[in-house]
Residue, then its C-alpha position, 0 to 999 in steps of 0.5 A: x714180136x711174132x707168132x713163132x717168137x711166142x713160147x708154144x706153152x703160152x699159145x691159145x688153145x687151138x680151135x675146131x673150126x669143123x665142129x665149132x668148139x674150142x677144145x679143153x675149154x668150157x662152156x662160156x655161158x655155163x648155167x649158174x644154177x637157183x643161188x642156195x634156199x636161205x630158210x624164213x625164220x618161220x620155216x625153222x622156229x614155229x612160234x615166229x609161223x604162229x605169230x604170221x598165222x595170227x597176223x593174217x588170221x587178224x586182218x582177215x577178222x578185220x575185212x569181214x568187220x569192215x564189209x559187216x560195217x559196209x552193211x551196217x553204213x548202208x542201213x544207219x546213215x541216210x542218203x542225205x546225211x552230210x558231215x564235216x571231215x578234215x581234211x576233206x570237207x563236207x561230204x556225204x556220210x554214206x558215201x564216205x563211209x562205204x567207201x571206207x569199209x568197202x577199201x579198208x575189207x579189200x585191202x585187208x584181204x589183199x595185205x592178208x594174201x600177201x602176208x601169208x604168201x611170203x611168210x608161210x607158203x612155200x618160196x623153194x625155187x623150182x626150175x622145170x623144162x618147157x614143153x609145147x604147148x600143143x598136145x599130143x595126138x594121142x592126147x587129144x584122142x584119149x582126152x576126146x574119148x574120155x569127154x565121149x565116155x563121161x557124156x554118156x555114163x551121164x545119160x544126158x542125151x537120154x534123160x532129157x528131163x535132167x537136161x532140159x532141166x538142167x540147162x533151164x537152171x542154169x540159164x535162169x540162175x544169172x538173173x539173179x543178179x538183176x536184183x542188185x540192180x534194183x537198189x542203183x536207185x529208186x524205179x521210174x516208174x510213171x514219172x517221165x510219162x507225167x508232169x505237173x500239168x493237169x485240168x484247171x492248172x493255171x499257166x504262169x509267166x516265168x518272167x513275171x510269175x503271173x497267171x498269163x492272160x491272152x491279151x498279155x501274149x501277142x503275135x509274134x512274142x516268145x514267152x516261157x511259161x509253168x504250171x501254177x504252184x510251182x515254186x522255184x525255191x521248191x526241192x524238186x523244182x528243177x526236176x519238174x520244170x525240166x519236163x513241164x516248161x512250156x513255149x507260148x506263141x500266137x499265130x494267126x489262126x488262118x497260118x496254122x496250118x495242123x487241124x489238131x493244133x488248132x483245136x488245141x490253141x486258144x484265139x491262135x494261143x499254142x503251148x508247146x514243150x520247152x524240151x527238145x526231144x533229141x537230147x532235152x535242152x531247153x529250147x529258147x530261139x524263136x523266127x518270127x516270120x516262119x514260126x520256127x524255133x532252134x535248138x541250140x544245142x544241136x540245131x534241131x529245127x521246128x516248126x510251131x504251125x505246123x504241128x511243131x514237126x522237125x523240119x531240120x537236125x536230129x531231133x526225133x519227133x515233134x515237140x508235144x502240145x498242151x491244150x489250152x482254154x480260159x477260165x473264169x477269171x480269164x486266165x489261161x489254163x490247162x485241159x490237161x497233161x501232154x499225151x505224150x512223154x516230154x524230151x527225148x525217147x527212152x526205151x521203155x516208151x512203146 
């Protein structure tokens, strides 16, 4: 059936194509509008808005009863302190319970926000323009002018005590919170400069645990030795021994080839620290011939007649040396602690 059998009344509207329209019909994305507010029942009845004001009112009493039971848990409970909760197990009674408190005030908080905003806070829909985010000229100067305005009816280019004063107000006030740093654990103090050895203290084989004699180290031989009185079942013991192992060897006087270590060593006998000082593994390998040792860990390379100076890897420094002697029974001793930190370098060193 062709166009021209088509009754005129049944045929489309005609369209204008200069301007792009289609006359006597709409728009064919109309804008369908916010749908109708539907009021909350806490919007017409005040009892039902008094009982939401109680709920939040309620779970933020019950945040700051937690952040107070925070702070209690933080005083009551000792760090050591282990208890038994199903089903986790066994766990730390401050760190369980701190962290209960801690997420129970936060999350109450939140729940509370939450509750309030969807049941008391306004929901009416409100729709509004975009506009550029860039503004004006105009008001870029007037809001120029009013900045240049309020610095001066303020004096502070004048009244340079205020200024000053103020500037070093706000500078220091941030450095109040290096205070809470304080508490992250219990300051280092001296303890990475020392260790156990001292005078008179008394090297023992870590194998044996005996007090080492100098016949009982030969040329050649690698032995691990600690301070006496060291226990192995002692709390600290890992602590200790992580800064106070040593490596004893023997060379041939005539191959030491640093003044020092030799003054130090005892008929050729040189102690040297265990710990590497790249990052403290223990160091454990041993060349005969060159009188070298190898950290496993990263393959810094020293040479123990030669002042243990690293001849190969990362590390950066030389292993420290313990200065040795005899006592009266015969035994090797101490003649005091390293002179400098065992391991790696930390900041603080100087």
């Amino acid at each position: 059936m062709s166009s021209q059998q088509i009754p005129e009344e049944n045929l489309p509207e005609v369209q204008d194509t200069a301007h792009g329209a289609v006359e006597g019909a709409g728009d064919p994305f109309a804008d369908p509008g916010l749908p109708a507010h539907r009021p909350r029942i806490q919007d017409i009845d005040e009892r039902a808005a008094r009982r939401s004001e109680r709920a939040v009112a309620f779970m933020f009493t019950l945040s700051m009863l937690a952040t107070i039971g925070f702070i209690a848990s933080y005083v009551i409970f000792p760090v050591d302190k282990i208890v038994y909760i199903w089903p986790l197990g066994h766990v730390s009674a401050l760190n369980f319970s701190l962290g209960m408190t801690l997420g129970l005030a936060l999350f109450l908080i939140g729940a509370g926000a939450v509750h309030w905003a969807r049941t008391l806070m306004s929901d009416v829909e409100v729709a509004d323009d975009r506009h550029a985010i860039e503004a004006t000229p105009e008001v870029k100067a007037k809001v120029m002018a009013d900045f240049a305005a309020g610095a001066k009816e303020s004096a502070i280019g004048r009244r340079k005590l205020i200024r000053n004063t103020m500037f070093g107000a706000l500078a220091l006030v941030p450095l109040s919170g290096v205070v809470l740093l304080r508490d992250l654990g219990p300051l280092p103090e001296k303890k990475l400069r020392k260790t156990l050895w001292a005078k008179g203290k008394q090297l023992v084989n870590m194998n044996t645990m005996e007090p080492l004699r100098p016949e009982d180290v030969v040329v050649g031989s690698l032995t691990f030795a600690m301070p006496e009185g060291l226990e192995e079942d002692a709390h600290d013991f890992q602590t200790q021994i992580a800064k106070a192992a040593l490596m004893i060897i023997r060379i041939e006087p005539d191959n030491i080839k640093d003044k020092r270590e030799r003054e130090w060593a005892h008929e050729g006998i040189v102690a040297f620290s265990k710990i590497c000082t790249h990052v403290g593994c223990p160091i454990s390998l041993y060349e005969q011939q060159t009188h070298h040792v190898l950290c496993p860990c990263h393959q810094s390379t020293f040479d123990l007649s030669d002042g243990a100076r690293v001849i190969f890897g990362p590390a950066g420094h030389a292993l420290p040396q313990l200065r040795i002697g005899v006592n009266s029974e015969g035994n090797l001793e101490a003649l005091g602690d390293f002179e400098e930190p065992v391991g790696p370098a930390f900041w603080e060193r100087g």
